[in-house]
PLY file of the C-alpha trace (Angstrom):
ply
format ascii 1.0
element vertex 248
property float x
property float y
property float z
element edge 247
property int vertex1
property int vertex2
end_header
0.00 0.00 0.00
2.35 2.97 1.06
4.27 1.67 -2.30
1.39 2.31 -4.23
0.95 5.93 -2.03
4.27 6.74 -2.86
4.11 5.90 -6.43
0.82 8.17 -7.23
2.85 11.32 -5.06
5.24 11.06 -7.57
2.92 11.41 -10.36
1.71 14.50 -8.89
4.00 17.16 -7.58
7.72 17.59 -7.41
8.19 16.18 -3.84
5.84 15.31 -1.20
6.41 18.55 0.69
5.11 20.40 -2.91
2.29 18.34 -3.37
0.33 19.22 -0.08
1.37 22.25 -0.18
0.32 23.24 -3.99
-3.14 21.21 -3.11
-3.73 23.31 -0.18
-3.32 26.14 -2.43
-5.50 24.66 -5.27
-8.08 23.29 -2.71
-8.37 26.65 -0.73
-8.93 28.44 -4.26
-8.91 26.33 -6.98
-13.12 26.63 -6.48
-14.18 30.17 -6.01
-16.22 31.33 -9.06
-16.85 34.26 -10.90
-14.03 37.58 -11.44
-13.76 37.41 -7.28
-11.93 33.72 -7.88
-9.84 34.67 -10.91
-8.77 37.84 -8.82
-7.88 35.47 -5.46
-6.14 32.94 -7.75
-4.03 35.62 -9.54
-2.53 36.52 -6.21
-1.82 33.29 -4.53
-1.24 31.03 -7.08
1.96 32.93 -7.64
3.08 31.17 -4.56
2.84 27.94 -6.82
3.63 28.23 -9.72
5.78 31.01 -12.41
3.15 34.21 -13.03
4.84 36.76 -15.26
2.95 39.53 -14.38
-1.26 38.93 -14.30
-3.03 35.65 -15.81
-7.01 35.00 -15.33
-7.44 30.96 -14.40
-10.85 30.35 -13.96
-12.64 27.61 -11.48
-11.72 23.95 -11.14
-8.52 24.09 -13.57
-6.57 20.97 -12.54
-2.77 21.96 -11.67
-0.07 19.17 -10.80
3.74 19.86 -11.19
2.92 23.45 -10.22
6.03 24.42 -9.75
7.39 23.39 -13.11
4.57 25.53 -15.48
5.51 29.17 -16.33
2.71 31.60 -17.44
3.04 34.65 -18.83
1.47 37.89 -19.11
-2.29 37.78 -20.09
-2.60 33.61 -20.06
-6.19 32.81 -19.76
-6.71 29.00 -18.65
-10.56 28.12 -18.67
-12.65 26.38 -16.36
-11.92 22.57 -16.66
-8.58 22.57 -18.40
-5.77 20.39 -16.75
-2.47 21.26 -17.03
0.20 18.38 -15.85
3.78 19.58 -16.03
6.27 16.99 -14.49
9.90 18.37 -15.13
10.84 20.16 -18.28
6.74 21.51 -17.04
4.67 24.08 -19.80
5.64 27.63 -20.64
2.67 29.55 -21.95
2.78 32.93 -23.75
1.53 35.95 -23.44
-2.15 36.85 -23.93
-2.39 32.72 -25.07
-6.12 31.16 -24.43
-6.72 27.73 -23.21
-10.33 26.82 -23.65
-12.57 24.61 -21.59
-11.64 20.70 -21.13
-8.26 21.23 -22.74
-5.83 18.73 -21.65
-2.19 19.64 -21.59
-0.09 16.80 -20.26
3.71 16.52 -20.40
3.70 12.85 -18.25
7.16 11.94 -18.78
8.51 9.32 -16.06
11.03 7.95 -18.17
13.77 10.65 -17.69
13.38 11.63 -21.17
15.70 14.99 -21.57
13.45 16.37 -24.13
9.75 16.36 -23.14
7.99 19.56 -22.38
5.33 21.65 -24.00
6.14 25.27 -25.51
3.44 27.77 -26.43
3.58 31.05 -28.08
1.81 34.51 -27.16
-1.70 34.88 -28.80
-2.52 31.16 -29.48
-5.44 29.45 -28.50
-6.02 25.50 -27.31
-9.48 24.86 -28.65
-12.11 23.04 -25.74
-11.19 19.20 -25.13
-7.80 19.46 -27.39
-5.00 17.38 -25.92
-1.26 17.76 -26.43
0.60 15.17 -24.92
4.51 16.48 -24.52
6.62 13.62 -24.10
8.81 13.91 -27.06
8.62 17.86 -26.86
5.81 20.04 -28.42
6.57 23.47 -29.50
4.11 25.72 -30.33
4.67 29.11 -32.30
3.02 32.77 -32.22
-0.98 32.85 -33.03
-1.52 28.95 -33.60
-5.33 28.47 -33.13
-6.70 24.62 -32.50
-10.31 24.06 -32.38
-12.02 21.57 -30.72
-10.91 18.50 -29.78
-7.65 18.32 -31.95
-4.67 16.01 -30.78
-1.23 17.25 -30.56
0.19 13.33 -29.45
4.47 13.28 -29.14
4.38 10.06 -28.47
4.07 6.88 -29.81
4.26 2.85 -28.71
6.19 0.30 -30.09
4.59 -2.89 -31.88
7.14 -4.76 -33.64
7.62 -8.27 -31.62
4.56 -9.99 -31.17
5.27 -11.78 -28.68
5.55 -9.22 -26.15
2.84 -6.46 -25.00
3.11 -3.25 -26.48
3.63 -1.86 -22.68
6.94 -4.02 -23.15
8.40 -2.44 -26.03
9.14 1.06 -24.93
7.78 4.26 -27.28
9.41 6.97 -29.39
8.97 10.39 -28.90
10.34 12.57 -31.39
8.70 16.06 -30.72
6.26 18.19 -32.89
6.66 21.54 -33.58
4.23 23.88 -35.15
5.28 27.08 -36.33
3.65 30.38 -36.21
0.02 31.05 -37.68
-0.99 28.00 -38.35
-4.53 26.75 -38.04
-5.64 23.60 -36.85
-9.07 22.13 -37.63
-11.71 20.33 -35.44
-11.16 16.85 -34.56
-7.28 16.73 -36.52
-4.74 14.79 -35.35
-1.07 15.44 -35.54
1.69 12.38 -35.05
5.04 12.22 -33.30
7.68 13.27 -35.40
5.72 15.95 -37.90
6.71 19.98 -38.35
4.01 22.11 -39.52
5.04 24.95 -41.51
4.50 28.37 -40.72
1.20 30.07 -42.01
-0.35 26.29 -43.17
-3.94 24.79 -42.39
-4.94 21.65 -40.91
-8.59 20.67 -42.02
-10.51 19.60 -40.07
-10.46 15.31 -39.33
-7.00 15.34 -40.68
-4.32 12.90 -39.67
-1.03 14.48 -40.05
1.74 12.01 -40.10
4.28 13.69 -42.35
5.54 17.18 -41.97
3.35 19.70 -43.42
5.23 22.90 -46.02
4.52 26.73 -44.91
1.58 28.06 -46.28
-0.10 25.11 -47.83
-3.67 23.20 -46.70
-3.56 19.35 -46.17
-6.54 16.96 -45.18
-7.77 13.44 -45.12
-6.49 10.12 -43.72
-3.30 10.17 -43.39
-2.97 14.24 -44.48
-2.32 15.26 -47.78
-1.61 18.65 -49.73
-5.13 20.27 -51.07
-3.72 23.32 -52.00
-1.14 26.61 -51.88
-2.30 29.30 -50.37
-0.82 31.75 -52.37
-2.96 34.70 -52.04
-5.65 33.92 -54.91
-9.24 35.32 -53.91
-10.80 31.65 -53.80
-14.26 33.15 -53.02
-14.82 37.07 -53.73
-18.57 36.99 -53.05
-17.91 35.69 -49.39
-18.64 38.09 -46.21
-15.23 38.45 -44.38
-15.32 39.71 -40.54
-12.51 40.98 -38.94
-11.33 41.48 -35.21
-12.83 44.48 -33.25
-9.64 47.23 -33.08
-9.58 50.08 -30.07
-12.28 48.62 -28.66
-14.80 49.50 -31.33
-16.66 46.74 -32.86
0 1
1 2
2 3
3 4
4 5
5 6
6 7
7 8
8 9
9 10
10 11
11 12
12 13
13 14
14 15
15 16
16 17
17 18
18 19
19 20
20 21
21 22
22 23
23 24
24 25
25 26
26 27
27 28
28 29
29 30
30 31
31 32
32 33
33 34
34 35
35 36
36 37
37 38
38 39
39 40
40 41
41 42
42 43
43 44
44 45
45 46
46 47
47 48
48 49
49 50
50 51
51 52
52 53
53 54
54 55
55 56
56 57
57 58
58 59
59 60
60 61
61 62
62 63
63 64
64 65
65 66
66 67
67 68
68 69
69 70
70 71
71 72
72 73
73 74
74 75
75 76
76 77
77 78
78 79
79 80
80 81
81 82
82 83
83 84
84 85
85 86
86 87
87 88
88 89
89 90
90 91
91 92
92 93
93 94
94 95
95 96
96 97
97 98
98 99
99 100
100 101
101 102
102 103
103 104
104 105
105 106
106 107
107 108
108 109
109 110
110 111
111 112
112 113
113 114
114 115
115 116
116 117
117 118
118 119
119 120
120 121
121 122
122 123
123 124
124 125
125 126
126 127
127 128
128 129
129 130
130 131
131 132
132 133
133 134
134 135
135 136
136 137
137 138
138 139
139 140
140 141
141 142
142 143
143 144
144 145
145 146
146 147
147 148
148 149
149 150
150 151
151 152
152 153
153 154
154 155
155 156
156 157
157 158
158 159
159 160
160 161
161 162
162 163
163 164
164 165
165 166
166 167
167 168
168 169
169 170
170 171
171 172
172 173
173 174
174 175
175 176
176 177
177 178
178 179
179 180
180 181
181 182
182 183
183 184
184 185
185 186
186 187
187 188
188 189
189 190
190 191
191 192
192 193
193 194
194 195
195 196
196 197
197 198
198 199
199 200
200 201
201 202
202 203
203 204
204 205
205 206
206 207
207 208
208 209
209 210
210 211
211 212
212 213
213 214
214 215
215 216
216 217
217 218
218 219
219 220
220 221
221 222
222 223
223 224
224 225
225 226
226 227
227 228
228 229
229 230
230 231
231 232
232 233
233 234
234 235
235 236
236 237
237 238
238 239
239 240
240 241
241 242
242 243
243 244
244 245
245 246
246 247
């Protein structure tokens, strides 16, 4: 039994001194609702964790590793999301949005040197996306996912049959995903795969090869659709833009 205690401590926090202490925290706070909560939260959970200057975390967002996840200035983590660092922990950006049931999860306990998970300023993690950070993910400037995309740097070994998969270790190569790229609902991008600067997954895609700048891929696995090259596609359509000075 204390084994068993002793192995799930070490799948939560840094030390057993950090984890009571960064629940207390979370279970003192981690529950108060509304702009009072997000207020209360911005003020103590600086004691847990690295605030650059102010970031809004709403109600029941699920922390462990506290101490290994950095935030920056204007971070907004909605109610829900679950953020599990373990060393080599999170950075996210400035002004960077991470929606409701998103599910950012580093869970390396294999010593692996390279594991982490890297997000730029002014991205957003679409609701119930996961990105799993094993082999490294590295996400650029402005990279919107919507819901429930997969961002998975990991992946299991099957080549002896004889032996379970559990057996036969995993690779974890790393993603990276450059700046202003667009991910569609439901995609799924593979250990191992770059996607280019400015490019488009659509939506359902499974990306297992790296994807060039400024080009659109779908389908099963992903392939190229088109160039985006600056070419009107649709004149006639009704384009609405972000509001600017606070005037919609």
């Amino acid at each position: 039994m204390f084994e068993k205690i002793r192995l799930y401590l070490d799948r939560q926090a840094s030390s057993i001194v950090k984890y009571f202490y960064e629940q207390s925290i979370l279970f003192l706070f981690g529950w108060i609702p509304s702009i009072v909560g997000i207020a209360i939260r911005g003020l103590f959970y600086h004691l847990i964790m690295k605030m650059e200057g102010v970031a809004a975390i709403e109600s029941r967002v699920r922390i462990r590793f506290a101490d290994n996840i950095k935030l920056a200035h204007g971070v907004y983590l909605d109610e829900g999301a679950y953020l599990h660092a373990c060393p080599r922990g999170i950075e996210i950006g400035e002004n960077t949005i991470v929606m409701h049931g998103a599910v950012l999860h580093v869970y390396n306990f294999r010593q692996m040197p390279h594991s982490g998970i890297r997000i730029g300023k002014d991205s957003l993690i679409g609701e119930y996306s996961v990105i799993r950070g094993q082999g490294g993910v590295e996400i650029g400037d402005r990279v919107y996912t919507s819901p429930f995309t997969q961002i998975i740097a990991v992946n299991h070994i099957f080549d002896d049959p004889k032996q379970p998969f559990i057996e036969q270790g995993i690779t974890a190569e790393g993603i990276v995903i450059e700046d202003d790229v667009w991910i569609g609902a439901g995609a799924v991008i593979t250990d191992g795969v770059r996607v280019g600067k400015g490019a488009v997954v659509a939506a359902g895609a499974v990306v297992t090869k790296d994807v060039e700048p400024h080009t659109v891929v779908g389908g099963v696995p992903a392939k190229h659709i088109k160039t985006i090259d600056g070419t009107d596609g649709n004149p006639d359509r009704r384009i609405y833009y972000a509001a600017k000075d606070g005037v919609s």
